[in-house]
Z-matrix of the N, CA and C atoms (Angstrom, degrees):
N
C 1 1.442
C 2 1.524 1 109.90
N 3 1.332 2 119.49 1 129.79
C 4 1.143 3 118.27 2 161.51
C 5 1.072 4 130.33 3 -72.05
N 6 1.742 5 103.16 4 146.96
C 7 1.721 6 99.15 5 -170.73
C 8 1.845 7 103.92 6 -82.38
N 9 1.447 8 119.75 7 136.98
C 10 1.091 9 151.19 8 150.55
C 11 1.874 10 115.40 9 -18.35
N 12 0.630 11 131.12 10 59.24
C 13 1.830 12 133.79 11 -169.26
C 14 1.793 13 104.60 12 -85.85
N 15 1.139 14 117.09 13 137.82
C 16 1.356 15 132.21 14 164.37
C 17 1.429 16 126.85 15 -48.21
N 18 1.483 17 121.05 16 112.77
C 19 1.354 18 111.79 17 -165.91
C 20 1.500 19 107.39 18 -131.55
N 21 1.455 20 135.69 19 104.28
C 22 1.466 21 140.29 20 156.57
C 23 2.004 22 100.46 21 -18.40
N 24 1.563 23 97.50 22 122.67
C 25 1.271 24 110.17 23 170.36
C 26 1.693 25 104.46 24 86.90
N 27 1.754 26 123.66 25 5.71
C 28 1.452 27 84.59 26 -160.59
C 29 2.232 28 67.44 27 -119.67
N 30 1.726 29 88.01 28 177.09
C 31 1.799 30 107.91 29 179.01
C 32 1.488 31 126.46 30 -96.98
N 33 0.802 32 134.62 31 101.78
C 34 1.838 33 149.54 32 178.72
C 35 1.422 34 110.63 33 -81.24
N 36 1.624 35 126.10 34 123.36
C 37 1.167 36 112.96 35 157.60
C 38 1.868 37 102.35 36 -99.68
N 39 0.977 38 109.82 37 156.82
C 40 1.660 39 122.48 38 -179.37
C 41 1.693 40 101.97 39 -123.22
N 42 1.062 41 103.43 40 118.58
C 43 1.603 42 121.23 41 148.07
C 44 1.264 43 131.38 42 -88.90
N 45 1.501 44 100.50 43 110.19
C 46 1.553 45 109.80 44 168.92
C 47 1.365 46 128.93 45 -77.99
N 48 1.460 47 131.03 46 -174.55
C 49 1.209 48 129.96 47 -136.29
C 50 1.792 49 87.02 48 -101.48
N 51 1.094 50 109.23 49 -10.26
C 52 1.986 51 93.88 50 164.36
C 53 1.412 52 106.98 51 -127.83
N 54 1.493 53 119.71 52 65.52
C 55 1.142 54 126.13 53 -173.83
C 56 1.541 55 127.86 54 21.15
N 57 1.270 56 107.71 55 57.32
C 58 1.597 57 134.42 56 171.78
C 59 1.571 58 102.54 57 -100.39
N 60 1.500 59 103.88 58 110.36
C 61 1.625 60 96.09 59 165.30
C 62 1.493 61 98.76 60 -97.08
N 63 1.974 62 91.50 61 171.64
C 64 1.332 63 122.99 62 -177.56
C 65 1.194 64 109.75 63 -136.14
N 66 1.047 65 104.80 64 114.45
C 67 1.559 66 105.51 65 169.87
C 68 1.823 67 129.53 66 -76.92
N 69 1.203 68 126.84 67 120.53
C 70 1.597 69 97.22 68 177.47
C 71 1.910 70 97.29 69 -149.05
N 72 1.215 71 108.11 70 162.23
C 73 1.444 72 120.12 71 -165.07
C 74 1.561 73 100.74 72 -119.54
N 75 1.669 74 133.08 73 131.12
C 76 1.090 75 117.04 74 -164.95
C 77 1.720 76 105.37 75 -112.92
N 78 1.270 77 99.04 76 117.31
C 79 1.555 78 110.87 77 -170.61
C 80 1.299 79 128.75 78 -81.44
N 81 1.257 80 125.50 79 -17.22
C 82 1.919 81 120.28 80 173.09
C 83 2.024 82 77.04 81 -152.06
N 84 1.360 83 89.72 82 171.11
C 85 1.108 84 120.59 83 157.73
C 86 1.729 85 129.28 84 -149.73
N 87 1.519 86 122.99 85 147.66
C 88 1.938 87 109.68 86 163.27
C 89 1.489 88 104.74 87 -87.67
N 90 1.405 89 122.02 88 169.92
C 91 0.958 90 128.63 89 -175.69
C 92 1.795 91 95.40 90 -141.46
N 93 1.332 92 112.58 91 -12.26
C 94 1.447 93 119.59 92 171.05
C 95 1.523 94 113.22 93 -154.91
N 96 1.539 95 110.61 94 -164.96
C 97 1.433 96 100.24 95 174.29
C 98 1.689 97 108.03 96 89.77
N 99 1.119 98 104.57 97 160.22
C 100 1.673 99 110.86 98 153.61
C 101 1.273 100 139.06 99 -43.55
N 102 1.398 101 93.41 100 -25.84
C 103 1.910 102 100.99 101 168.37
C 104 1.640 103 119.46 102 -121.59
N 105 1.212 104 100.70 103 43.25
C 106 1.672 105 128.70 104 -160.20
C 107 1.938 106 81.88 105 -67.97
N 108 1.481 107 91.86 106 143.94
C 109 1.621 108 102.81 107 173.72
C 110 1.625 109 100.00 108 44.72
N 111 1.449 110 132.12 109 52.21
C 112 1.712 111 131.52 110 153.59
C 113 1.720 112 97.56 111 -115.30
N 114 0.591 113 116.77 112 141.77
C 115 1.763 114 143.39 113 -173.33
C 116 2.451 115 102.74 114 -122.36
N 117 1.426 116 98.97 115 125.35
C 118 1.615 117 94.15 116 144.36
C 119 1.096 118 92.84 117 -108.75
N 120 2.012 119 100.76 118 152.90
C 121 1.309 120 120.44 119 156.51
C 122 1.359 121 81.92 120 -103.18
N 123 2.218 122 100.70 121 -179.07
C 124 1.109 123 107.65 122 158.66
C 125 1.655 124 96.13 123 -142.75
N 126 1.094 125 89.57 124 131.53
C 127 2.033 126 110.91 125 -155.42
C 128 1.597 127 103.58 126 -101.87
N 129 1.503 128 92.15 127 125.95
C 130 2.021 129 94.90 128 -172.31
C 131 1.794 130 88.40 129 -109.92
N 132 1.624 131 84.26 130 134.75
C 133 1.873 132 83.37 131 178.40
C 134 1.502 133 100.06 132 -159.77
N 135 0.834 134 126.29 133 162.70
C 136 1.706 135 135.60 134 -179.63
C 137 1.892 136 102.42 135 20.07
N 138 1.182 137 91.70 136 65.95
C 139 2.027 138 86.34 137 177.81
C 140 1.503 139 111.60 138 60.96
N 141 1.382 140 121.77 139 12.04
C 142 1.309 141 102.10 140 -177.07
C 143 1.539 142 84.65 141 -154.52
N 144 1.605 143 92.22 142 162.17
C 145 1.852 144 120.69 143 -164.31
C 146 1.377 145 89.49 144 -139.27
N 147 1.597 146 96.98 145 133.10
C 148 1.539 147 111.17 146 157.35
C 149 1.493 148 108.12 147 -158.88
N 150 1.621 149 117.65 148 172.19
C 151 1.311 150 127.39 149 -153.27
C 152 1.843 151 102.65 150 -117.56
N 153 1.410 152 87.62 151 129.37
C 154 1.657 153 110.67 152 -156.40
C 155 1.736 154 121.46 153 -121.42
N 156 1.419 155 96.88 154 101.53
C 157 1.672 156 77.93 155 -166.50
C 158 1.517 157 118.32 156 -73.26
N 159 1.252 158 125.12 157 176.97
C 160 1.381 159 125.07 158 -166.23
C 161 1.304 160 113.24 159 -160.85
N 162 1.406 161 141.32 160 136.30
C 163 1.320 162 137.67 161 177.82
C 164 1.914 163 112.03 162 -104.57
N 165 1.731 164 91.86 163 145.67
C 166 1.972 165 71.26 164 174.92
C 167 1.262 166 143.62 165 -51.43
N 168 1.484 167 91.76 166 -32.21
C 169 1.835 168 94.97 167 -179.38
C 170 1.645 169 103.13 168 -65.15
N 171 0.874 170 130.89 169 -12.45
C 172 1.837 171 130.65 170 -166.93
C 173 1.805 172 93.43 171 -82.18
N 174 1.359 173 92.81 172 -49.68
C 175 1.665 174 82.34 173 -162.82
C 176 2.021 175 91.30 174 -83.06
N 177 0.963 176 120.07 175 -11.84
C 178 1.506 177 113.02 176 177.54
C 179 1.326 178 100.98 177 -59.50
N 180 1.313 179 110.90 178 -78.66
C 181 1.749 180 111.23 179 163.98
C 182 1.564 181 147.48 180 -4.74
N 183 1.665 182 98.41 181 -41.75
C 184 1.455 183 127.17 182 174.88
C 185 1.587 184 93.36 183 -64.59
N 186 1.408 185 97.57 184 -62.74
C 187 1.746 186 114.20 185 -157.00
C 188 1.556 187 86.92 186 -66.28
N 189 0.960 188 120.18 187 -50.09
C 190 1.980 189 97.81 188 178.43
C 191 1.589 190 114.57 189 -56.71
N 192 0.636 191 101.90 190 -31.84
C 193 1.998 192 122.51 191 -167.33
C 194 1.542 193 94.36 192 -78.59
N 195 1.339 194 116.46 193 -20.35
C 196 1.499 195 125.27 194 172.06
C 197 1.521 196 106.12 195 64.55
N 198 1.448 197 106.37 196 18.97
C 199 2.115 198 114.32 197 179.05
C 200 1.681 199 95.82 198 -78.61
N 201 1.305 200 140.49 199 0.51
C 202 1.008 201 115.29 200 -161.16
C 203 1.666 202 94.52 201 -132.42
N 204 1.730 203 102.22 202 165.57
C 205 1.576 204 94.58 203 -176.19
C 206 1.836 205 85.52 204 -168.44
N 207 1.341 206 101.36 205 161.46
C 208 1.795 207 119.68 206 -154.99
C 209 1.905 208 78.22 207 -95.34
N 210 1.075 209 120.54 208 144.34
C 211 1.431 210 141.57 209 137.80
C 212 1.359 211 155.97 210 -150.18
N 213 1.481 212 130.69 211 151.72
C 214 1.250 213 99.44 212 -138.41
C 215 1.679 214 124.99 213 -101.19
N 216 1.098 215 127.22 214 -175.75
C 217 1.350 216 115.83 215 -161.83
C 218 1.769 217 110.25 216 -60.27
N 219 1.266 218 143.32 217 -11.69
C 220 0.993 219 143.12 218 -160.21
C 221 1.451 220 99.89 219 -102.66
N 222 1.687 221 123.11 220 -26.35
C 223 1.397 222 125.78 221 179.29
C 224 1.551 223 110.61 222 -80.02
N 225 1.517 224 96.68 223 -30.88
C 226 1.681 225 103.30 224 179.74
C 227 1.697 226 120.58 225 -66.39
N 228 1.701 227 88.48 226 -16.81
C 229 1.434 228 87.65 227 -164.18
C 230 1.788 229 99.00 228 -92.72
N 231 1.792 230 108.37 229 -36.97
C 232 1.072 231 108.15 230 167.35
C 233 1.863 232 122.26 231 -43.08
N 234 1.075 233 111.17 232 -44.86
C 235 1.738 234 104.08 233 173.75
C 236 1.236 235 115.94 234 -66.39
N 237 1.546 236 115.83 235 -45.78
C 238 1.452 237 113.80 236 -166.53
C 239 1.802 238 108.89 237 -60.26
N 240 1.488 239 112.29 238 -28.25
C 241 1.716 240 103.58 239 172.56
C 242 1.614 241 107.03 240 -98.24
């Protein structure tokens, strides 16, 4: 299985620790600079969306922790309404 890597433009649901997902879509990323490897998501949850910063090792972590999983734009959109 391939490991799971962070991709600008693509959809993540996240499972929390009492099986609460989160949906979030990751909108810019650095690739250098001072904020080299920082990512925003923007996270749909209880009727409301907001913009969340995040570092790679955080979401690397998830993907080891196996809480995280790729989905696609039509599921993202299904939660967000």
């Amino acid at each position: 299985m391939l490991k799971l890597k962070i991709k600008v433009g693509s959809y993540y649901e996240l499972k929390l620790n009492d099986d609460h997902k989160v949906t979030f879509a990751v909108m810019y990323g650095f690739d250098s600079g001072k904020n080299k490897d920082a990512y925003a998501l923007r996270m749909y949850a209880n009727e409301k969306d907001f913009e969340f910063p995040i570092k790679k090792q955080l979401f690397d972590k998830w993907v080891d922790e196996e809480r995280i999983e790729e989905i696609t734009s039509d599921e993202a959109l299904a939660h967000a309404i």
